[in-house]
LOBADO-148476 format. One record per residue (C-alpha): y, x, z. Coordinates in Angstrom, 2 decimals, padded with zeros to 5 digits, always signed. Each point is the difference from the previous one (the first is absolute). Layout:
<pts>
<pt c2="Y" c1="X" c3="Z"/>
...
</pts>
This chain:
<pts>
<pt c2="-008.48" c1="+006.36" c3="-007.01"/>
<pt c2="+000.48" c1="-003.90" c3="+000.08"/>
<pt c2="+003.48" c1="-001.12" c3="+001.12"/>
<pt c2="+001.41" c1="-003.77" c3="+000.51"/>
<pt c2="+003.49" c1="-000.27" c3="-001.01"/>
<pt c2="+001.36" c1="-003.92" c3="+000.72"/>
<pt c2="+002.28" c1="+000.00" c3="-003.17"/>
<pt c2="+001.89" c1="-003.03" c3="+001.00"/>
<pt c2="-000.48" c1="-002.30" c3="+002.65"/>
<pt c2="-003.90" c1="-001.93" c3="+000.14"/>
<pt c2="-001.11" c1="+003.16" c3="-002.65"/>
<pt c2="-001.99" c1="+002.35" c3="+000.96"/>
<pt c2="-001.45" c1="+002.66" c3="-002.58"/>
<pt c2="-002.24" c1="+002.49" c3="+000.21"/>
<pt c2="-000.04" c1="+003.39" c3="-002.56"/>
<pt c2="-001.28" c1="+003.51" c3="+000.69"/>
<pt c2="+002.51" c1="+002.39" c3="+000.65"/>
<pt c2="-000.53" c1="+004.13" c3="+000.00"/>
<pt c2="-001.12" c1="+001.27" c3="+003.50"/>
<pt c2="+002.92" c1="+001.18" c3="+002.19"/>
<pt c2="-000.03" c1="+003.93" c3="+000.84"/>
<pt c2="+001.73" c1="+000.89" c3="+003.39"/>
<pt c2="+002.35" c1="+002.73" c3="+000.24"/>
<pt c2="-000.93" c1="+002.69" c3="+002.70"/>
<pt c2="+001.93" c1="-001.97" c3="+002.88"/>
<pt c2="-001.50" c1="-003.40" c3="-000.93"/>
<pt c2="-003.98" c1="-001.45" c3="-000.02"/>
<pt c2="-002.14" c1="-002.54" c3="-001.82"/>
<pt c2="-001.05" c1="-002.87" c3="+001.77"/>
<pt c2="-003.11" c1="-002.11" c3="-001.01"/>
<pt c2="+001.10" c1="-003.05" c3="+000.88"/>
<pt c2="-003.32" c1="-001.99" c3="+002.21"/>
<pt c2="+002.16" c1="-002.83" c3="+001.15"/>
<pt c2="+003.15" c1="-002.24" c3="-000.52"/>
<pt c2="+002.15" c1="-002.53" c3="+001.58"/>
<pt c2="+002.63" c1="-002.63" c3="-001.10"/>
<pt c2="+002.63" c1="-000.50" c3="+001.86"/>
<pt c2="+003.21" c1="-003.16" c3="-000.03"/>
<pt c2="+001.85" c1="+002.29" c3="-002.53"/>
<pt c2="-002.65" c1="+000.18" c3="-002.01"/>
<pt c2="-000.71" c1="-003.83" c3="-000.26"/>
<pt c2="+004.09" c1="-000.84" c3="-000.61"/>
<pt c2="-000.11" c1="+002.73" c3="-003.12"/>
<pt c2="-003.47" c1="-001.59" c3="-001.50"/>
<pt c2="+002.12" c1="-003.26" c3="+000.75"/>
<pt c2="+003.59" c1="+000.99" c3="-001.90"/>
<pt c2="+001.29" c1="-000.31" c3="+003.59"/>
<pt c2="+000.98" c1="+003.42" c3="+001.10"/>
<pt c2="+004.04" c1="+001.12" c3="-000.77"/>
<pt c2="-000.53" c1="+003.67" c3="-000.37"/>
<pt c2="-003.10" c1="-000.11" c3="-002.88"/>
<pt c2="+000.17" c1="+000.93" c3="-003.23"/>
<pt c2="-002.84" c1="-000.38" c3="-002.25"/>
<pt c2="-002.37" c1="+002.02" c3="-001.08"/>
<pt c2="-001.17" c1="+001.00" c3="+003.37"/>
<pt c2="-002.77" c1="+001.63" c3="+001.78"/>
<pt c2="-000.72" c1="-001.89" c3="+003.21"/>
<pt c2="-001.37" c1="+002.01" c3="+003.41"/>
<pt c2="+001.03" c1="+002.00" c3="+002.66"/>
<pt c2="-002.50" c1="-001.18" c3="+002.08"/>
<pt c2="-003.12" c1="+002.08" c3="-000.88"/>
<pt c2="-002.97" c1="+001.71" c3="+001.73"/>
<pt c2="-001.85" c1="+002.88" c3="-001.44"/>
<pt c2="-001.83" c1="+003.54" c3="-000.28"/>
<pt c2="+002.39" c1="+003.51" c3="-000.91"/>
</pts>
């Protein structure tokens, strides 16, 4: 599966990673949609406090189970 991971601030990457397998209380979501929110801008920015890079952006998603 093809993941983004900004590795410092204005870098974005992009790598395959292995496929995530739930455990029996969790699901898989196939992720359909996205949005960016003002946190998300300040850490592609260097701007927000609380970051520390490598990071995987989104909590914001949309999708099937």
């Amino acid at each position: 599966m093809l993941q983004a991971v900004m590795v410092e601030a204005g870098k974005i990457e992009f790598g395959q990673v292995e496929k995530p397998k739930p455990e029996d209380h969790e699901v898989l979501i196939k992720i359909k949609r996205i949005g960016i929110c003002g946190s998300d801008i300040h850490v592609f920015h260097g701007l927000h406090p609380y970051t520390n890079y490598p990071v995987v952006q989104g909590h914001e998603v949309s999708g099937e189970i």
